[in-house]
N, C-alpha and C positions, 0 to 999 in steps of 0.2 A: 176417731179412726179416719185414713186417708187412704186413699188407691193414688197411688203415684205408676206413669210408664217407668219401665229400664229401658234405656236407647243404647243399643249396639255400639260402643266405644269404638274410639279409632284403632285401626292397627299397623298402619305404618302408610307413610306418603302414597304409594301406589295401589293401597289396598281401598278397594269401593263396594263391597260387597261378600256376604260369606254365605255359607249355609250349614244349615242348621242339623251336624252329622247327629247328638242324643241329646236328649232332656235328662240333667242329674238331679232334678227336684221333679215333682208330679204336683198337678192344681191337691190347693187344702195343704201341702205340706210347710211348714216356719224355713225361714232363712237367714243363717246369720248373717251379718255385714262381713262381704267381703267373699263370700264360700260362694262354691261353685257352685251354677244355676244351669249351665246348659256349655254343652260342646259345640266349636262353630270350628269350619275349615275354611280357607282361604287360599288362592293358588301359590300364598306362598309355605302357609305352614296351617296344622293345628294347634289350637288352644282351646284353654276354659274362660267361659267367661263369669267373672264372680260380681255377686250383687252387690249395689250402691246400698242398699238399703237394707232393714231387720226388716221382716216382717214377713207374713203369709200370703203365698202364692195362688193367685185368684185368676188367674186367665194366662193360655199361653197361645198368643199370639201366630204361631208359625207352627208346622209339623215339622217331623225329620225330614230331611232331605230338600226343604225348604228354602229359598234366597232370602236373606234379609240385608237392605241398604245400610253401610256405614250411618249412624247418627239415627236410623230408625227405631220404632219401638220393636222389643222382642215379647214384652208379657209385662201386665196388670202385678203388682204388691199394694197389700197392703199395712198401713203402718200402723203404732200406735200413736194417739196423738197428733196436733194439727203439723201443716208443712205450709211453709213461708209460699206464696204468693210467684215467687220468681221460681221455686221449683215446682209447685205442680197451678200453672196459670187457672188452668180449667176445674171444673167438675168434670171426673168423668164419666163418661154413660158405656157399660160395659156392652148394651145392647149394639151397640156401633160398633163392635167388634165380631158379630157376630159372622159379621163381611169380612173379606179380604180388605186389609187397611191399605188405602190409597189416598195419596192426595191429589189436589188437584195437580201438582203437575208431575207425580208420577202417572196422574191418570193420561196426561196431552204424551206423555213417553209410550203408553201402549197406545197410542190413536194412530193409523198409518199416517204418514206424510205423502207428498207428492215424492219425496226424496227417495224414500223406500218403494213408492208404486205397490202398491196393494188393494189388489179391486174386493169389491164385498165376497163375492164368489171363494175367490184363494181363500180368504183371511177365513172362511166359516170351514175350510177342507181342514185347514190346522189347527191340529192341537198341543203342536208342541208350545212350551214355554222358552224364550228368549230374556234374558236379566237383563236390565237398564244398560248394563255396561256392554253387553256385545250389541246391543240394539243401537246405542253410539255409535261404535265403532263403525256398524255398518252404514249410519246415514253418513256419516263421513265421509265411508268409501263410496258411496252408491252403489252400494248393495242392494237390490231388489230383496222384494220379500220372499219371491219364488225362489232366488238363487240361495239366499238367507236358508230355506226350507230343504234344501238339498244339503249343506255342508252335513257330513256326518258327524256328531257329538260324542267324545269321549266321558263325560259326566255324566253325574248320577242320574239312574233311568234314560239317557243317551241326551242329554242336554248339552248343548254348544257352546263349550269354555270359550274363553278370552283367547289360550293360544289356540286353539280348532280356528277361528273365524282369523287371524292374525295368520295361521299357516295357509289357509284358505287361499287370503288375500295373496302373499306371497305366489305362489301356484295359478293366479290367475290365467298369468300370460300363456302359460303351459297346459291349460285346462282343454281338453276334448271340445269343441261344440256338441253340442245336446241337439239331440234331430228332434226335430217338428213333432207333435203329438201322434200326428196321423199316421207318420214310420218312425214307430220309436226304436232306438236304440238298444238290442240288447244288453241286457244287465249281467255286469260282471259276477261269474259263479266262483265261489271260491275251491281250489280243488277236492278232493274228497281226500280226508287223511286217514290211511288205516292204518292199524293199531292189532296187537293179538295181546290177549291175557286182558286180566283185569286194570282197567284203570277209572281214572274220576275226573272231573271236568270242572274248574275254579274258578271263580270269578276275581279277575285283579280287585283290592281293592285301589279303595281311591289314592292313593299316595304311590302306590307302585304305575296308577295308569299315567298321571303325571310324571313321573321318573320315566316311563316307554316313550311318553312324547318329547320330553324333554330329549333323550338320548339319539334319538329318529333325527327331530329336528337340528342336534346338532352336528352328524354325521355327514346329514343331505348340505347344511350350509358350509362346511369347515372341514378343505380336506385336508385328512390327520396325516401327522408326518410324526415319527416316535424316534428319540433317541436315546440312548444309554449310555451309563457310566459304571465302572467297578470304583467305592472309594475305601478308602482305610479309614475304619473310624475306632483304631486301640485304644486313644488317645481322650476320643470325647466316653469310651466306653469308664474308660478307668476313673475319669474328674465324676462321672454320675456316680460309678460306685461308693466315691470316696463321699461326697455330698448327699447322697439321695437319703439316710436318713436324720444329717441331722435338720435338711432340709424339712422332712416330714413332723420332724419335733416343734422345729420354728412356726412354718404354716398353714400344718393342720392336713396337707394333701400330698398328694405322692408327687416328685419330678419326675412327667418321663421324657421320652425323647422328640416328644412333637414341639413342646415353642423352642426346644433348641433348633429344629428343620425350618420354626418358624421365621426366630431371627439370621438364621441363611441366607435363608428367601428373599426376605426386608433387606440386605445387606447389599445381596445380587442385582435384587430389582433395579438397586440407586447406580449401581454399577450400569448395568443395561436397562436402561427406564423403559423401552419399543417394546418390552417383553409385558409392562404394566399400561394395555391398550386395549380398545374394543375398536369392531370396524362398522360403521356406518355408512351402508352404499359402497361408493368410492374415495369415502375419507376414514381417515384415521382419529380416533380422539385418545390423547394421552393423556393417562391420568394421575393426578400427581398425591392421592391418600395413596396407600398401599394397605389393602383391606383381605385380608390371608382368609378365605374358605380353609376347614379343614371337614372333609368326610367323617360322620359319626354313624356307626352302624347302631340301629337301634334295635331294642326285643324283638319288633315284629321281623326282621329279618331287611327291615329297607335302611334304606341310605339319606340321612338330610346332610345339608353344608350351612354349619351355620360360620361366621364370618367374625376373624378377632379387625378389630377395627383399629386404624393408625397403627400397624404393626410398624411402620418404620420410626416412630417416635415412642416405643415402647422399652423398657430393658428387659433382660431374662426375669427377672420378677412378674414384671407388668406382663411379658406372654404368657408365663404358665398360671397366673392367675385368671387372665381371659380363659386359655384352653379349660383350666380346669372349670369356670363356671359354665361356660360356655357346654361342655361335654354333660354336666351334670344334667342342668338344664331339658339336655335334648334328650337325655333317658330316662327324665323325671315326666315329657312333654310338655313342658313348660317354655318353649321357647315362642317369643315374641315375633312378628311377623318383621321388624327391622335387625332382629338377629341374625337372618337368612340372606338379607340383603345387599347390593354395593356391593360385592367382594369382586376383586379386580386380579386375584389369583387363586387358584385352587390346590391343595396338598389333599393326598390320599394314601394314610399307611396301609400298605397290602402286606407288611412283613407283619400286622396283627397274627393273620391269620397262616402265618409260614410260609406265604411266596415268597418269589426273589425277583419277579421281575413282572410287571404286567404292561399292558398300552392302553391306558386310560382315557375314556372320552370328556373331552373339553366341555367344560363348565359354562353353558354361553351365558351373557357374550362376551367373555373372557377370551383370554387366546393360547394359553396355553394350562395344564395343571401338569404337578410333578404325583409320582408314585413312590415312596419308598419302600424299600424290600426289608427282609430281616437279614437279621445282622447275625453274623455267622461265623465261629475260629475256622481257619482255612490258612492253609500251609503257604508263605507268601516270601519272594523273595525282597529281602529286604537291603537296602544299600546305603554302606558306610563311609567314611574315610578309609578306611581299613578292609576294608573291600565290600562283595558282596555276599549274605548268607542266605540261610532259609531259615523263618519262625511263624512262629502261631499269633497271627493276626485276627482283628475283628473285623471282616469285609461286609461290604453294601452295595448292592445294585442300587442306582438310581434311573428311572426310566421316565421319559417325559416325552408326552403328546403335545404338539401347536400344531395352530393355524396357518399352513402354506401361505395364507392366499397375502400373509403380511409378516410372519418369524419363516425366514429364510433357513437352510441349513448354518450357515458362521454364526446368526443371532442365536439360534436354540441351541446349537451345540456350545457356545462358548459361554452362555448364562445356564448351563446347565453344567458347564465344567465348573465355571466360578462358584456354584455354592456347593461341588464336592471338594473346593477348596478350600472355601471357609471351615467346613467339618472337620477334611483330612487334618487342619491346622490349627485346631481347637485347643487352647494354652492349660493343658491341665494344670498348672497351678492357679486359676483363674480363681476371683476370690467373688462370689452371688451377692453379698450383702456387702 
């Protein structure tokens, strides 16, 4: 028999840390290879994480609600039979776990610095917990520990995310001075909300608090500017009817109409590239993937964006096999933390749910996303050689929010014209395969 650690696997370039939302095994229970051992959440997504190893589960490491480091141990298995030298170096002594696992130089990351200033005094007043990653962040900034101790925390039990300390910093220059101990500063009351009849009072969870901050944050940085468009789409309605099932026969899933919006998009953007940007400061960075967000509403009622990646080098095939994994994926909870990532445009069907028009908030740090509407027979005048008549069309709003401060009214109104022209101009006799 062997006790081998499990270490927290990576989950994508930008992720250093997760926490530890449930335990799906309990100590004493077997584990096959590969099955899921425990839920972790990261700012950019949930997942499971499943075990390297068979064997029975002998120690776990962290509680719920806990942070655990990228490449750290999460919990004790053990195995049958010996394990090579290079995977478990040590013996290990379970006793040593009885502590919080620290190493030495996670231990020098909890010791203040001079950078931080933190006299013995403060440090013994607080109990809040700080993760490796915003404790960074602020010796960076020079962030004191006191000021540290003030940011308010949107995380679990009010703990201080990555963007909390990150919106913090932004907000500096704007920040109130704080009076002297001795005349302190009244503390903002928040007003009294009344209410008659019966009602109940819910705690966000964690995925919707992120979505509030997310939404906040990009409001306050990015003022929205929304256009619109009515397009004719008889044309792309009729080519899916005629293809959507033998399409479904051939690979296995339904066509809808999201990678056709998708390859639009891709089409548009090459047309108008300033519309595929983020802004940095006072510079502009263009970017040249074209990585298509598409909004997937999930069971519990929230919203992820996971991202079909290279949309501009894909064909109608290669989108709706992304969207379709892609979508499945994120209602199974199965999506990977590089799934959510990079996307450099945003799409949002609102005609799922029978809108026709909405004004959607920007995706940062994207600069624009588009909305589509449902598609609708509506009485339309249509024009011939022969002149003009009235007939029964299938119309679409299309409604799109950007960022003033760099898509001008010509840029967003004409890349939002351009791909209600790809649509309207959709070649129904187009041949998929």
């Amino acid at each position: 028999m062997a006790q081998i650690e499990l270490l927290l696997p990576k989950m994508g370039e930008s992720v250093a840390e997760a926490t530890v939302t449930s335990w799906l095994k309990n100590e004493g229970d077997f584990v096959e290879l590969e099955e899921g051992i425990l839920e972790i959440a990261t700012d950019k997504v949930d997942s499971e994480v499943p075990s390297d190893y068979e064997g029975t589960l002998i120690k776990k490491l962290f509680k719920e609600g806990e942070i655990v480091k990228i490449g750290a141990p999460y919990a004790i298995i053990e195995v049958e039979g010996e394990v090579k030298k290079e995977e478990n170096k040590e013996e290990i002594n379970l006793a040593a776990y009885d502590e919080p696992i620290t190493s030495d130089e996670s231990k020098k990351e909890h010791i203040p610095n001079s950078i931080i200033s933190v006299s013995k005094s403060t440090q013994k007043e607080s109990n809040k917990f700080y993760s490796p990653l915003v404790k960074s962040i602020a010796k960076k900034e020079g962030i004191s520990f006191d000021e540290l101790n003030k940011i308010i925390g949107t995380g679990r039990e009010g703990r201080v995310t990555k963007n909390n300390i990150l919106q913090h910093i932004e907000n500096r220059n704007d920040a109130v001075p704080v009076s002297p101990p001795s005349n302190p500063a009244p503390k903002h009351q928040r007003p009294a909300v009344s209410f008659s009849g019966a009602s109940e009072l819910l705690e966000m969870d964690r995925m919707r608090k992120l979505i509030a901050e997310h939404m906040v944050a990009s409001k306050k940085n990015a003022p929205h500017v929304t256009s619109v468009v009515e397009i004719d789409v008889t044309n792309l309605v009729k080519w899916r009817n005629k293809v959507k099932n033998e399409f479904l026969n051939k690979e296995g899933y339904k066509l809808t109409f999201t990678p056709i919006f998708v390859e639009a998009v891709a089409k548009a953007i090459k047309d108008f590239p300033m519309i595929n940007v983020s802004v940095e400061g006072d510079q502009i960075r263009v970017k040249k993937d074209v990585n298509i967000g598409m909004a997937v509403a999930l069971p519990s009622g929230n919203l992820i964006v996971p991202v079909v990646k290279g949309a501009n080098h894909l064909n109608l095939i290669g989108a709706a096999e992304s969207v379709n994994n892609l979508t499945q994926k994120a209602r199974n909870n199965n999506l990977s933390p590089d799934d959510v990532q990079d996307g450099t445009f945003t799409i949002t069907n609102i005609g799922t749910f029978g809108n026709i028009i909405g004004t959607p908030i920007i995706n940062q740090p994207e600069v624009a996303i588009l909305a589509t509407g449902v598609i609708q027979k509506k009485p339309a005048v249509i024009e011939t050689p022969e002149g003009d008549f009235i007939g029964i069309r299938n119309m679409m709003f299309m409604s799109m929010s950007y960022d003033h401060r760099v898509v001008d009214g010509m840029l967003g109104g004409s890349f939002l014209r351009k791909v209600g022209d790809y649509l309207e101009n959709f070649d129904i006799n187009r041949q998929i395969w």
